[in-house]
N, C-alpha and C positions, 0 to 999 in steps of 0.2 A: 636408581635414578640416573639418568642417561641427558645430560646439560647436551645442548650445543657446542661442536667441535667447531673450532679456530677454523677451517674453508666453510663451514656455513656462514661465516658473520659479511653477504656481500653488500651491503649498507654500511654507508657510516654518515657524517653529519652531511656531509658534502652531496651526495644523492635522497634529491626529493621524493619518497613514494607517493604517488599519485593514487587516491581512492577513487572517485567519479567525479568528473568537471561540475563545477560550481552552476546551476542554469542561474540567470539573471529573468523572471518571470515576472510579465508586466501585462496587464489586459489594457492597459492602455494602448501597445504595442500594436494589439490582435482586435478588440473590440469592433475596428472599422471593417474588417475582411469577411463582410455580408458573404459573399459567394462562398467561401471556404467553409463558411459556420453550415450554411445549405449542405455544401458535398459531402461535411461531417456527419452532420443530422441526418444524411439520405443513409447514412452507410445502418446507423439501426432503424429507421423507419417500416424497413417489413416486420420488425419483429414485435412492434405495435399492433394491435390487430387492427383497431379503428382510427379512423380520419380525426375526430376529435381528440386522441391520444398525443397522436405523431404530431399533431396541433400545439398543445399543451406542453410539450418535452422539448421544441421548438422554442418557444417561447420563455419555458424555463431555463432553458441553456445560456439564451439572451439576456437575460437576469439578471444568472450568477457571473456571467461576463461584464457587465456592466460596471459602472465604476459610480458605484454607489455605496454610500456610506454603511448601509445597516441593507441584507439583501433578504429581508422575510419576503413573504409572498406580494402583498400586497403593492408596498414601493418598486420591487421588480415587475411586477404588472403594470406600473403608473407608467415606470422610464419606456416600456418596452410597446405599450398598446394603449394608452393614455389614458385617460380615463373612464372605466369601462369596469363597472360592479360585476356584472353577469362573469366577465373575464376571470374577475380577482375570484370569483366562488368556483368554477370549472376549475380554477386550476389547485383551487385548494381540497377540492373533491379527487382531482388526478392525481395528485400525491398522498393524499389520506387515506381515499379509499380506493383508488383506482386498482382496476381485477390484473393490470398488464404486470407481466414475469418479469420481473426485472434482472431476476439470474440470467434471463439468455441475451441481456443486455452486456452483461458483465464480462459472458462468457465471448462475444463479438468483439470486447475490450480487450481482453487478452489477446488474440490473434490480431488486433489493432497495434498493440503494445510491440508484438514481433517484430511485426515491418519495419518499425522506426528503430526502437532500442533491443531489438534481440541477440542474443548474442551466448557462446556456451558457455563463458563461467558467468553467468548471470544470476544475481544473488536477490533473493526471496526476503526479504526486511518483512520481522514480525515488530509491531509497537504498539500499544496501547494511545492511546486520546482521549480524552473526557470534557463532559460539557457541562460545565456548572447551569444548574436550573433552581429557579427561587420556587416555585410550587411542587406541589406532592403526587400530582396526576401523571406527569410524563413515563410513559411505559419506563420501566427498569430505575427510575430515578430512585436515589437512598440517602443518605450520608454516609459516605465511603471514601476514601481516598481517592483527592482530586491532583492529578499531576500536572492539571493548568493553575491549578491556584499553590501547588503545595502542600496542600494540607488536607485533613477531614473535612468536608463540603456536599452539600445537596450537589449533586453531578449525576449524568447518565456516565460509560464507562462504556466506548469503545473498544473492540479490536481490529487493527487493520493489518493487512498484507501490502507491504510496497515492493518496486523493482528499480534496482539499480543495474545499471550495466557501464562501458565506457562511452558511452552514447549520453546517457539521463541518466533520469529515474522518474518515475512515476508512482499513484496507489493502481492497486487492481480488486484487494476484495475488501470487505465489512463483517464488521457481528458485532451487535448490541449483544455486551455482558446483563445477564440478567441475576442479580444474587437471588441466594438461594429463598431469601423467608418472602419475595414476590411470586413464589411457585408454591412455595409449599406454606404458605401463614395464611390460614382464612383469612385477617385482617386485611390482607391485599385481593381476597375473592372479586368483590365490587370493581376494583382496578385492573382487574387482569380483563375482566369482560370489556369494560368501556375502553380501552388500548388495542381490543383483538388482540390478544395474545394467543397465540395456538395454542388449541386446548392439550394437547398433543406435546405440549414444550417441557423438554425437562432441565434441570441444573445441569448446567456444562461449565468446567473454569474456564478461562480464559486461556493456559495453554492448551487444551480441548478444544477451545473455538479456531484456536491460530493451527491446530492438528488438520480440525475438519477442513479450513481455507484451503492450507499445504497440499492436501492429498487431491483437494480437488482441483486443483489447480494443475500437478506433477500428471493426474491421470487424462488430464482434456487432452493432455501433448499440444496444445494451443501455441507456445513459448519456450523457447529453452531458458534452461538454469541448472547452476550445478550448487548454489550455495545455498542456504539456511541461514539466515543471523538474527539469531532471538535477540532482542537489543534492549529490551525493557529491565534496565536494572537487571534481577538476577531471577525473576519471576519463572522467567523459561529455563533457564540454565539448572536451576533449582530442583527442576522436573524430570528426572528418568525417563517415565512413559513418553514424553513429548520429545527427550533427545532420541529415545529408539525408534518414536515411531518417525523422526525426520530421519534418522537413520535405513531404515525398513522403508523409503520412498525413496533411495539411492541417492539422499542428497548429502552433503555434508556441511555438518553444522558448525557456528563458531558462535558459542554465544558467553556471555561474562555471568560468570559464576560467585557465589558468597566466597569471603576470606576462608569461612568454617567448614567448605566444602572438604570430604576425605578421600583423598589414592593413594594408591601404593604406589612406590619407585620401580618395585616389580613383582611380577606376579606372583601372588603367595599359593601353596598348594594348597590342595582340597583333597576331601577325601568321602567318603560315603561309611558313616559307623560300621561297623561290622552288626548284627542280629542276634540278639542276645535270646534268642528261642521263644520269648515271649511278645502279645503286640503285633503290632502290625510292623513289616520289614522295613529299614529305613530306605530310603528313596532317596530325601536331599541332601544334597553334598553339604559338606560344611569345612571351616577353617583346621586343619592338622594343628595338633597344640603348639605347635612350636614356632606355628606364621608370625611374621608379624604384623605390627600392629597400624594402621591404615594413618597416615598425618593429617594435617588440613594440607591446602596450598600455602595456607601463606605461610606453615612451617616450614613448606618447601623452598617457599622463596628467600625466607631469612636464610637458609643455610645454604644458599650457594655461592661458590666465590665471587668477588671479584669479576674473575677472569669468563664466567658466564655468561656476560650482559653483554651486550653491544647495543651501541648508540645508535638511534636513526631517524630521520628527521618524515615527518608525513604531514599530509595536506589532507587538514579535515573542515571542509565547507567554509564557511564564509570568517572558522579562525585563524586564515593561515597557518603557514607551517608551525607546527609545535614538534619539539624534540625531545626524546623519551630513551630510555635505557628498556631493552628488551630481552628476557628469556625464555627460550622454549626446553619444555621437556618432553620425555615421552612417559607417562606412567600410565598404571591401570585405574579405569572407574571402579565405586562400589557400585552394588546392585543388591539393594536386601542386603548388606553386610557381607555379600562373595564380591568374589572379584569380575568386573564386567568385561567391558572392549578396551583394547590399547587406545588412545587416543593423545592427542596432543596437551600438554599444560603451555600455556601461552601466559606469561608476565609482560606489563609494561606497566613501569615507572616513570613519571612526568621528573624531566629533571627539574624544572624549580618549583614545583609543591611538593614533586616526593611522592602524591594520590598513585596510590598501586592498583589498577587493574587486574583482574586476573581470568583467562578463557579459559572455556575445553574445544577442545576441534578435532573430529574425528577422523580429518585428511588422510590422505596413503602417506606412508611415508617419506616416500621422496618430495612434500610439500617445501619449500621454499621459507626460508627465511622472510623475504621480502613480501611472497604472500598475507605468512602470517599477520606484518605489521601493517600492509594493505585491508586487511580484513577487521584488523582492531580500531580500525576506524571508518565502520561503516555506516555507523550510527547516525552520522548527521544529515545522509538524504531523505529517509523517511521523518526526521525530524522537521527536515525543512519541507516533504509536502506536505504536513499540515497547519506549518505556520501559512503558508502559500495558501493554502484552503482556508485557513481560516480570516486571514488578512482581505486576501482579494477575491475567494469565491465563494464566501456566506456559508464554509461549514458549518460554523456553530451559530449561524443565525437563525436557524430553521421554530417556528410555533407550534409545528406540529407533536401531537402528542401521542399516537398510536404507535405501533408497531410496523407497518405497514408501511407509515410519515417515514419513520425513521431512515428505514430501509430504501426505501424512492428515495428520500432524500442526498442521501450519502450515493448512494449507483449514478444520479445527475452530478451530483461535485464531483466524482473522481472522472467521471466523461469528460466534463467540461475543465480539469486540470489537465486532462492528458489533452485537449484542444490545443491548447496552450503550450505546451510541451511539444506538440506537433508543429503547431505552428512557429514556434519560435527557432525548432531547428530547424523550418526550410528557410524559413526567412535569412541563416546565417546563411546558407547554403547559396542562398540569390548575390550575382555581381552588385557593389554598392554601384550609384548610378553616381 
């Protein structure tokens, strides 16, 4: 176990680590900037095929922009085109069933996202969202574990991708979690047809879904980034496959880990049996008897001194500084019970609750103290674009019940949140008059 040496500790209470400026996001602010919503809308309109599309996704933007209390289809049709049935059915046709790609909508987002907030250490925010739904037709809807309400709850069960950089932060992708007994339980047969569900669709978990987003995202080369931060509780961090394969996409990950997680202080040897003439020959290495025996972290953390910790104070979104006792180490992961990649153990203790956090981070070595506690708190921009989406751009207002709905729906909200993100940093940008 290799603690932190005394010229690493360049924090103390007195220096603020700064994670990503605070945005202050207001559609009231933006709502009136008619021309700006046009040059927005113009920039995906090729990728509509038809006139009636680019029509409809126009109008939807307007909507969710609107400063309206409840922003389902129809009240954002009233505010926006007044009253006008034919409207309110085309555009609930355009998001339900409409044939338009919305990936290459997405895909137009992210090289949108560059211009403004790009930047090289630019960090990739995985988070989960959920939307409590009181009926049993909405594609993926269960009783599952709802993280807006707290508890077990009829909810659908988002995964999103956000971006943070020193600029913002924004969302960029989506996936409806589908559990697994609406794929495979005849009893959901009848529901999976009237949803359009691909027939074609199989069980993915959810750090699977946040894989698939990752990789597609790192290979468009649309944006730079260099960071990973699984941030959902310990969901991701929990996952092997999902930290190698963000590993395996050049990025490096920080994500917060269970207490009960196990590594070594250092690498224990291996060795390959020797072949006892019978059988087939051994192949996989395994632990030399005499290795030892792999800890949790948080055994790790009770036994370090003292003199390990250093204080430092960080700025996490909208709760002010809060200040925390932090340790890093360097140990190895498991992997299958061997020993994996060196990687970072990152502690931070809150000093007046004492709540022990605990990372893994696969950084180079020469990573930075101040990094690390920069990155242990990066949690609260993705947190805050979906209070932002939810509050003021009708994320979770949406009636639609397909797959399809789902999907449109969620690629217009994160458009129309980065609208707003766009526009509020030129707007700081303009002389006050």
């Amino acid at each position: 176990m290799v603690p932190i040496t005394p010229e690493w500790k360049e924090g103390s209470m007195s220096d603020l680590i700064e994670t990503v400026p605070r945005m202050e996001l207001s559609v009231q602010d933006i709502e009136h900037l008619v021309e700006e919503l046009r040059a927005y809308h113009a920039i995906y309109s090729p990728l509509l095929q038809r006139r009636e599309q680019r029509e409809a996704a126009y109008i939807y933007l307007q909507g969710l922009l609107a400063t309206l209390p409840r922003k389902s289809i129809e009240p954002m049709v009233l505010a926006v085109d007044g009253v006008a049935p034919t409207v309110v059915r085309a555009i609930q046709s355009f998001i339900s069933e409409g044939t338009w790609n919305d990936e290459r909508l997405v895909h137009q987002h992210w090289k949108e996202v560059e211009q403004d907030l790009g930047a090289d250490e630019g960090v990739l925010m995985v988070d989960g969202s959920d939307f409590p739904k009181q009926g049993l037709h909405s594609v993926g809807v269960k009783r599952q574990y709802c993280g807006e309400l707290g508890k077990r709850a009829n909810c659908q069960a988002g995964v999103f991708v956000g971006y943070g950089t020193s600029q913002g932060y924004t969302l960029l992708d989506r996936r409806l979690y589908m559990p697994a007994a609406w794929l495979t339980d005849d009893a959901y047969a009848q529901r999976r047809r009237q949803c359009g569900l691909p027939p074609d669709r199989t069980f993915k978990t959810k750090p699977e879904l946040a894989q698939e987003m990752l990789t597609a995202i790192v290979k468009s080369q649309a944006l730079r980034c260099r960071w990973a931060e699984g941030v959902a509780d310990e969901a991701f961090g929990g996952n092997p496959a999902f930290l190698d394969g963000v590993a395996g996409l050049g990025l490096w990950y920080f994500t917060e880990v269970a207490h009960t997680t196990r590594v070594w202080a250092e690498r224990p040897a291996t060795h390959i049996p020797p072949w006892r003439g019978r059988g087939r020959r051994p192949q996989r290495a395994r632990l030399v008897a005499e290795a030892p025996v792999a800890h949790t972290v948080l055994e790790m953390a009770v036994a370090l001194p003292a003199a390990a910790w250093t204080r430092q104070t960080i700025k996490e979104g909208s709760q002010g500084p809060m200040v925390a006792d932090f340790a890093v180490l360097r140990v190895v992961a498991v992997r299958d019970t061997l020993p994996g990649p060196d990687v970072w153990l990152v502690l931070r203790r809150h000093v007046e609750t004492q709540e022990l956090k605990i990372y893994l981070c696969n950084a180079p070595m020469d990573t930075t103290m101040e990094t690390h506690v920069r990155m242990s708190g990066m949690r609260w921009p993705i947190e805050t674009c979906f209070e932002d989406g939810k509050q003021l751009l009708g994320m979770g207002d949406y009636e639609v019940r397909g797959w399809t709905g789902w999907h449109h729906h969620m690629t217009l909200v994160i458009l129309a949140h980065f609208f707003v993100v766009r526009m509020s940093l030129r707007l700081k940008k303009k002389p006050q008059r």
